[in-house]
N, C-alpha and C positions, 0 to 999 in steps of 0.2 A: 504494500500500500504506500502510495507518494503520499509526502509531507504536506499539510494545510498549508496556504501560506497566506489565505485569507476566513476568516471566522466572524461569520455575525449570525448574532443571534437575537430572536424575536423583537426586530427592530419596527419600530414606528417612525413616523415623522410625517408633519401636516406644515402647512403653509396658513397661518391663521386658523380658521374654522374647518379646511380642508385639506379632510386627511390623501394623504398619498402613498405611505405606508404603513401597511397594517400587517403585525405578527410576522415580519419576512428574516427567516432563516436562510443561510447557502454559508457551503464550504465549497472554497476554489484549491484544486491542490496547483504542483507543482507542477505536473503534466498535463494540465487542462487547456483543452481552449474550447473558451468556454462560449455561446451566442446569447445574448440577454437581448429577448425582442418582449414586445408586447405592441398596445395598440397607444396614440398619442397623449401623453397624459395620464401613463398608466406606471409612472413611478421609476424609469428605466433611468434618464438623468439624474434625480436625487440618489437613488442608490448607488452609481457610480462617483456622486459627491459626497456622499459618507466613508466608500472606502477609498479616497482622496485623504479625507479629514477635511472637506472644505463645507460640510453639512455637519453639526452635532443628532443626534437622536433623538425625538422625545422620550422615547424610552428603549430598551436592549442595547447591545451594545457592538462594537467593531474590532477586531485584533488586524492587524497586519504585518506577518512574517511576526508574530507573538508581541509586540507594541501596538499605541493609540497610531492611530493612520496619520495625525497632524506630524509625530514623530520618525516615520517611514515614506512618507510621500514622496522623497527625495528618491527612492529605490523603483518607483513607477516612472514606468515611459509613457506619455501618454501623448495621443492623435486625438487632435480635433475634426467633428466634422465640416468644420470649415475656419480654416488658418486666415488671420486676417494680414496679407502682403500686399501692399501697394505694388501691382503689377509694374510699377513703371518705375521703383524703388533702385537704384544701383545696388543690390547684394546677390552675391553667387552662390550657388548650390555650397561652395564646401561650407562659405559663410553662415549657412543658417546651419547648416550639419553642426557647427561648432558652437549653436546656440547651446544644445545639450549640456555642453561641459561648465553652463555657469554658474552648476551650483556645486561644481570640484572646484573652481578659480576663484581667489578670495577678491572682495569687491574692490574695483580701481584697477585690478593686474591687469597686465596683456596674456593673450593664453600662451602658454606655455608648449615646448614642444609634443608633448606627452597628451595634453589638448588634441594639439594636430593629427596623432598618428592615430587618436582613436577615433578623429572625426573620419578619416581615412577611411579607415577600418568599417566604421560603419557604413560610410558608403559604398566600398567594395559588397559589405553584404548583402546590399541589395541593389548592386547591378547601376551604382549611379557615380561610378568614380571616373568614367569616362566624363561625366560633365559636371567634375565639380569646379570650374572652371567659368560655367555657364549661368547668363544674367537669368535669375528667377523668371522674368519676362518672357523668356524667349523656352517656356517650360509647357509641356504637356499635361492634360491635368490626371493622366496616371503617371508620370514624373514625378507633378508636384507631390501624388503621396508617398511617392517609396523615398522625396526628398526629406516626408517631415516623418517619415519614416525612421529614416538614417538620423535624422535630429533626436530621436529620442534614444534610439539605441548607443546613440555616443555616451550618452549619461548613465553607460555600465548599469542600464536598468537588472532588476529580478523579477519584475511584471512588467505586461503591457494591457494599454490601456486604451479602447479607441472605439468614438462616438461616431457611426455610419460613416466609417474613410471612406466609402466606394461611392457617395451618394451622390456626385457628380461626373461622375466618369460612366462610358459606356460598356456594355455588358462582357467586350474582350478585354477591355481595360482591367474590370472587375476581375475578371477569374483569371489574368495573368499577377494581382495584386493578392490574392487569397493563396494561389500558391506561393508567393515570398511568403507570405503569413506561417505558409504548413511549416517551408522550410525554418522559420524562424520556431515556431513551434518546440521541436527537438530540443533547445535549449531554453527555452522560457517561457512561462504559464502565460497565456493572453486571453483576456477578456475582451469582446466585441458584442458593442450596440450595434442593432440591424434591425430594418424593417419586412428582410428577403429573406426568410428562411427556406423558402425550397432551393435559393443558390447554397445560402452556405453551410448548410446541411452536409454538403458533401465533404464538407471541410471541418466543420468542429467536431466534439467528441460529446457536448453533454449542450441541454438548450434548457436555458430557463425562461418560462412561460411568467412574465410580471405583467398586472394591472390592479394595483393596490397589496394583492397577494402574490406570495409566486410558486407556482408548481417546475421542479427542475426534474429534468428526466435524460436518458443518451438519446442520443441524435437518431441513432434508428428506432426507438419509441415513444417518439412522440404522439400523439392522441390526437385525434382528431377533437372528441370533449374537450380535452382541457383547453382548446385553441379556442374550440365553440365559444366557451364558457367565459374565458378571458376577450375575447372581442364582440361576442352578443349576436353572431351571425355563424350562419353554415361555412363552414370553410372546404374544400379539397385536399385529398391526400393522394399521393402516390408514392411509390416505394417507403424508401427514410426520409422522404422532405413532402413539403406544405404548400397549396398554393392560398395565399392571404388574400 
């Protein structure tokens, strides 16, 4: 059995009057990659801000890699689903790779070479060291995610962390950016928001079903019920994935 390396337990949390989590339990281990979907507003962003530590609980509680999350955050790589770049910005692929490293370089320094070599690094790992050289600008937008990709993996992550990355890119884009995902996989636990679960299906190991509550189950038994149930309508099934 792999090692937990995230733990919560019977967590709450409301926005005012309105709750958004209720009683939600999950353990991610260390070889998970994990798909956390449900339907809009069914709790999938505050739950990835708790185990941030950028959300407190109303009640239950958060471990990450056995510490409070505000304590460990630094060990997450996390993707936005949408990087806010001034297209027309003067900074180059390696430059923002070497965003990553700013919370290794004490504030005011220049990065250091050891900065460089793992911003390198992480670019190599996915396929973008050929332009790290290259104005953001002039970036494809399945580029742009294996670049902010490599942004996070410089910062010697132990998880990753990432809110619908595919959600502008087209469908080959997609499934050549879920296989970098697999491959990354092999060495580090990754959590992914998604609205697609019959794509990525094929690709993660376990799907948690959240809309206030969450039912977590493997990727090839997911339920048709529990989908029903969490989005209020019939859904489609075929093989191991869903069409929403």
């Amino acid at each position: 059995m792999s090692q937990a390396v995230v733990e919560a337990e019977n967590l709450s949390f409301r926005y005012g009057e309105v709750p958004v989590l209720e009683d939600v339990s999950l353990t991610i281990h260390e070889d998970d990659f994990l798909a956390v979907i449900g339907p809009n507003g069914g709790g999938k962003t505050t739950l990835i801000k708790l185990i941030l530590g950028l959300l407190q609980p109303a009640s239950g509680r958060v471990r990450v890699f056995g510490a409070a999350p505000e304590k460990t955050r630094r060990h997450i790589g996390y993707i936005p689903q949408y990087a806010q770049f001034e297209q027309n910005f003067p900074v180059t692929v390696e430059q923002v790779a070497l965003m990553g490293r700013l919370g290794h370089t004490p504030m005011g320094r220049r990065y250091r070479d050891d900065d460089r070599e793992e911003a390198r690094r992480a670019l190599e790992r996915v396929d973008m060291a050929h332009l790290a050289k290259r104005q953001i600008g002039g970036l494809s937008g399945g580029e742009r995610q294996r670049m902010l990709a490599a942004r996070a993996l410089a910062s010697d992550p132990r998880m990753l962390v990432m809110d619908e990355p595919t959600a502008s890119v087209d469908s080959r884009v997609e499934e050549n950016f879920y296989e970098l995902l697999r491959d990354l996989n092999r060495d580090i636990p990754i959590v992914l928001v998604s609205h697609d679960l019959g794509f990525v299906s094929a690709y993660v190991n376990r799907v948690a079903c959240l809309n206030r509550r969450l039912v977590v189950s493997s990727a090839e038994n997911v339920q048709a019920q529990d989908l029903e149930a969490m989005y209020g309508a019939p859904v489609k099934m075929w093989s191991h994935s869903c069409e929403l």
